[in-house]
N, C-alpha and C positions, 0 to 999 in steps of 0.2 A: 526736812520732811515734816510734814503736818500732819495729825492723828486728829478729825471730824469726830468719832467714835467720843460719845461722853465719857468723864471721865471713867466713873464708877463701872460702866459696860468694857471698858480696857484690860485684857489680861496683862501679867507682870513685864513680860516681855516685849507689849505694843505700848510701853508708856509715852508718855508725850514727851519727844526727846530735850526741845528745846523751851523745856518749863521752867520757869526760874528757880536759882537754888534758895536755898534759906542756912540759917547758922545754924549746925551742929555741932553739938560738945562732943570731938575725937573719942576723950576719955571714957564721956559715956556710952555710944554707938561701940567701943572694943570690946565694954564690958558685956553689950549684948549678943555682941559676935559669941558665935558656936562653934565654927568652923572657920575655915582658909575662905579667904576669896580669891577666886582664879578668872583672870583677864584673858577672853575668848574672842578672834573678828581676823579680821584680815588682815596682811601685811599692811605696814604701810598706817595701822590706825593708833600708831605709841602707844603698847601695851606694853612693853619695857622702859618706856620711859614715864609713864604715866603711874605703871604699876610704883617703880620707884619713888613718885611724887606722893602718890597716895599712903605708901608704909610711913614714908616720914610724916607722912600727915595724922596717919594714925597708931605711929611712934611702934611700928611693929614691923617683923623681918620681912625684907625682898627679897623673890627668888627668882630667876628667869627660867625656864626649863629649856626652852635651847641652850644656855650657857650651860646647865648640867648636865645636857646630851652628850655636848662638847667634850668636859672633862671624862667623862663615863668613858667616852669613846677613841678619848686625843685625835681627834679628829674635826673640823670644820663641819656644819650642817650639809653644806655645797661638795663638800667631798665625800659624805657621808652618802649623799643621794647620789652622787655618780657614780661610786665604786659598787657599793652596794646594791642601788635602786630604794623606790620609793617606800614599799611594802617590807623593807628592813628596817629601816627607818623609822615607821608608824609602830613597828614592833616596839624599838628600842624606847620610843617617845614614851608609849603607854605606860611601861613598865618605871622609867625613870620617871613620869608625872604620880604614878599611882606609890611610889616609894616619898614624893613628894609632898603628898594629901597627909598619909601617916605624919610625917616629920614636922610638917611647917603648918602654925596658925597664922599665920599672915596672908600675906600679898603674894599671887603666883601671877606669873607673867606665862603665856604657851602661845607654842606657833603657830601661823595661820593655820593650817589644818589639823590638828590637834584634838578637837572638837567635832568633827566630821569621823573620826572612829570611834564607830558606836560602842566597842569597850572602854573607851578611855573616857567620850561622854556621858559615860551610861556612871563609873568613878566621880567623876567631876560631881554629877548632880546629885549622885547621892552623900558624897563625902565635903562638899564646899560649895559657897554661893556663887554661880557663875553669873560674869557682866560680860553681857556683848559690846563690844565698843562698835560702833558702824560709823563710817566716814562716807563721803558721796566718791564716786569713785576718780575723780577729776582730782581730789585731794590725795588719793590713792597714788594717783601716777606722777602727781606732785614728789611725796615724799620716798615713796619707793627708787625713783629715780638719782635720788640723791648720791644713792652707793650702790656698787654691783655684788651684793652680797644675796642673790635672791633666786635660785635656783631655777626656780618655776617661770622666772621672766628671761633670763638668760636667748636669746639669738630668737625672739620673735616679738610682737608689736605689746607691748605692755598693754596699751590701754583695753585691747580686747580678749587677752589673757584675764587683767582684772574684771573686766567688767563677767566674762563667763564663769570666773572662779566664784563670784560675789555670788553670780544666780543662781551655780549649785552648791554653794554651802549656807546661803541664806535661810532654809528650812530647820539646817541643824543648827546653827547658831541659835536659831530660832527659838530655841528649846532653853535655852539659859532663863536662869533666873527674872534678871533684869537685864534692861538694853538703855546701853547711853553712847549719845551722840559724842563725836570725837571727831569735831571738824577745824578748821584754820583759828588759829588765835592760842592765846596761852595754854598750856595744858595745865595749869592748874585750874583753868574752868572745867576742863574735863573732870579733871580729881574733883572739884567741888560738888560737877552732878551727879558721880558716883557715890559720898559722901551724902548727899540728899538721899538718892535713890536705897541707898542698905541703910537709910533712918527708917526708910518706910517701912521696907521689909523686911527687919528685924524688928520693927513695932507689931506688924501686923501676926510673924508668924514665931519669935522665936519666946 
């Protein structure tokens, strides 16, 4: 994706995804963290794995919040949404991400829709700096495919699943802080553009 729009006319969230990184000193970017940063986007765009690359990178704790759904619940996500439905689910998410904001200044990791319940976003942005990760959606159905752990894809055509899910949670995403690309290649390019991106905006605002 290419962003026309000059730089300086760009709000935080339309920045130019695929701008080059630069070296950041970890140490010093932790010291200007105020808050948790929480990994928001769609399935599918290594927000748990990325998240994990990024703590170590800035030598501070991961948290996945589906895996703490998990435990809360002894329960799988995928079981979770069948037995119950969806709308429990977003419940239980809320309340374990917003027990998560308290607890953890690091790295949070949360699931595709997570960020699309306006209490649980409405948490996020006030209490931690939210990073959209956005993938093109062909990379989407790339990685998602890989294991059938995915509720929402389960018994119809993935690629138009993703691509409908992408067009109605795009707006809320939308609302994160900062947005970084999260396409094919190492993730630790990912980590590096996130790392770029909260120099900026912990220069600019904290």
């Amino acid at each position: 994706m290419t962003n026309t729009m000059p730089e300086s006319d760009r709000p935080d969230t339309d920045r130019d995804m695929s701008r080059a990184t630069r070296a950041v000193d970890p140490a010093e970017l932790r010291r200007r963290l105020d808050r948790p940063v929480v990994l928001v986007g769609m399935m599918g765009t290594g927000k748990s794995t990325v998240g994990r690359k990024l703590a170590q990178t800035m030598t501070v704790e991961f948290t996945d919040a589906d895996h703490e759904i998990e435990q809360a619940a002894q329960m799988s996500v995928g079981d979770i949404f069948a037995e119950f439905g969806e709308a429990y689910f977003r419940d239980g998410e809320r309340r374990v991400i917003a027990r998560l904001l308290e607890e953890s200044s690091g790295v949070i990791a949360t699931g595709g829709g997570a960020f699309c319940n306006e209490e649980t976003r409405a948490l996020i942005l006030d209490r931690a700096i939210a990073v959209w990760l956005d993938s093109p959606i062909d990379v989407l159905v790339e990685r998602t495919g890989r294991k059938d752990t995915r509720p929402l894809l389960r018994d119809s055509d993935p690629q138009e699943i993703l691509t409908r899910l992408h067009d109605e949670r795009a707006p809320f995403y939308g609302e994160a802080q900062l947005r970084v690309e999260s396409a094919n290649g190492p993730h630790q390019q990912t980590v590096d553009r996130i790392v770029s991106a909260l120099d900026d905006w912990t220069r600019a605002n904290v």
